[in-house]
Structure formats: structure tokens, C-alpha cells
N, C-alpha and C positions, 0 to 999 in steps of 0.2 A: 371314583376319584381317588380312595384310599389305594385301590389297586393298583393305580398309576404312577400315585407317589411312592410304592412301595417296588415295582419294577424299576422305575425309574434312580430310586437312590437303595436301594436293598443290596448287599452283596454277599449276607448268609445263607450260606447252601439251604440252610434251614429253612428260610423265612420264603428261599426261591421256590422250592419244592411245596411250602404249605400254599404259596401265591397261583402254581400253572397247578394244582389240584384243582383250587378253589376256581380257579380261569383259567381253563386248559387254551382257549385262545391266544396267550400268550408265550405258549410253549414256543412258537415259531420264531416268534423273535427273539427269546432267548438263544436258541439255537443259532439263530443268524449274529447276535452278539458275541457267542460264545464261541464259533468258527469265525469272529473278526480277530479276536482277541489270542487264537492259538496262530492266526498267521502274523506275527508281528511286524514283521517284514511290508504287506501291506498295507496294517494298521499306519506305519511311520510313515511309507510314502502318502499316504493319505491323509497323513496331518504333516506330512513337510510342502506337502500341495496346497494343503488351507495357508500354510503358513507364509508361504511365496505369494501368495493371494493377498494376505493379509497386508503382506510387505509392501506389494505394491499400492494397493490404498494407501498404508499409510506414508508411503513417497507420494503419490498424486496428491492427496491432501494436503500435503505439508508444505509442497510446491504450490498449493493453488493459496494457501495461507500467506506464504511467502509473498507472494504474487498480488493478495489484496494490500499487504503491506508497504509492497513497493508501488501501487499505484498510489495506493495513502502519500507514501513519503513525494511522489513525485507529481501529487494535488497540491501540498503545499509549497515547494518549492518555485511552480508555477505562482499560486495565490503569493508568495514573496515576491518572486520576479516581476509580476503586476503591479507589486506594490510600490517597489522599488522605479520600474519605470514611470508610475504615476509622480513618485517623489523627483526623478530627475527629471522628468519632462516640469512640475511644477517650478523646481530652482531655474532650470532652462528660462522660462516664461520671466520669472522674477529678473535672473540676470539679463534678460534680451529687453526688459523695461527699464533698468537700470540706464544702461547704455543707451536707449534714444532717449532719455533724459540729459544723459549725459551730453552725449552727443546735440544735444537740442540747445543746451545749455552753451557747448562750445561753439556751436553755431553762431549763438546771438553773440557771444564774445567775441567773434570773428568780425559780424558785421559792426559791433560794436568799435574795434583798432582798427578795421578798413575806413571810418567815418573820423576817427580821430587822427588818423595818419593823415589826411585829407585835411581834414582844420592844417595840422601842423604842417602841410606842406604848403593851405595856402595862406598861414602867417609867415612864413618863410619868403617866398614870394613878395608877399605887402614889407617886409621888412629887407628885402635885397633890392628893390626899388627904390 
């Protein structure tokens, strides 16, 4: 374990040399670290290749992020809109009872001056006699 931690973040010539003594095993991949690192050139593309990698995660995420937010936003805009037509179908309801009250009311007033015009037309009558 100590050997791996010591590969792994060690960068004195020293401590490399005392490490692929003590674990010649490792010699190999320092070499192959060590031919990453004199070609820089591939080294870059090789991290502008993670990097464009990375990029685009972090665009797909950020779109899919977007994307819960705008279904969020357009859950409640809907849950408003529901609410809203509950309220005006309810005032609807109220004002269409309003009115055959109303209406129910003028009715009877109707047959009410039809009945009284009728008196008044037949003491009119009894009185031109």
C-alpha cells in the first residue's frame, strides 16, 4: 500500500529509484509515465480529449437540470391553470344562479303586471259602462 502511495504521488528522482529497487515491478510504468510525459504533445491532446468529454457531460447535465426545472415550472403553471378554471367555472356557476333567480323573480313580476293590467283593464270597462 505504502508502495503505491509512494508511486503514485512521489516525484523525487530519489525516492523513485529507492521505490523500482525495492519493486522492480514498477519500473514499467514508470517508463510508460515517463515516455507520456516527454511527449507533451500527446499528453495535451489526451487531456483536451477528457476535456471535450467532460464538456459535454457537463452541457448534457445541465440541459437535463434545465429541463427538470422547466417541467417543475410548467407542473405549476398547469396546477394554476386548474386552479384558476376551477375558480372561474365556480363564479360561472354562482353568476348562472344569480340570474335564474333573477330571472325567476322577473318572471313572477311579469305575471304579476299581466294580472294587474287585466284588473285595470276590467275596471276600466265597468267604469265606461
Amino acid at each position: 500500500m505504502e508502495a503505491w502511495l509512494t508511486f503514485l504521488g512521489e516525484d523525487s528522482l530519489e525516492k523513485v529509484i529507492e521505490l523500482i529497487t525495492a519493486y522492480p515491478e514498477f519500473q514499467g510504468m514508470y517508463a510508460t509515465l515517463y515516455e507520456m510525459c516527454r511527449n507533451t504533445e500527446r499528453v495535451m491532446r489526451m487531456f483536451s480529449e477528457e476535456l471535450r468529454i467532460l464538456d459535454r457531460n457537463t452541457v448534457k447535465y445541465m440541459i437535463e437540470e434545465q429541463q427538470k426545472e422547466i417541467d417543475s415550472y410548467k407542473e405549476q403553471l398547469q396546477q394554476k391553470d386548474e386552479e384558476w378554471n376551477r375558480r372561474l367555472d365556480q363564479k360561472n356557476e354562482e353568476w348562472n344562479c344569480r340570474l335564474d333567480q333573477k330571472d325567476a323573480e322577473l318572471h313572477v313580476a311579469q305575471e304579476r303586471l299581466a294580472q294587474l293590467e287585466a284588473e285595470l283593464a276590467a275596471v276600466r270597462g265597468k267604469v265606461s259602462k
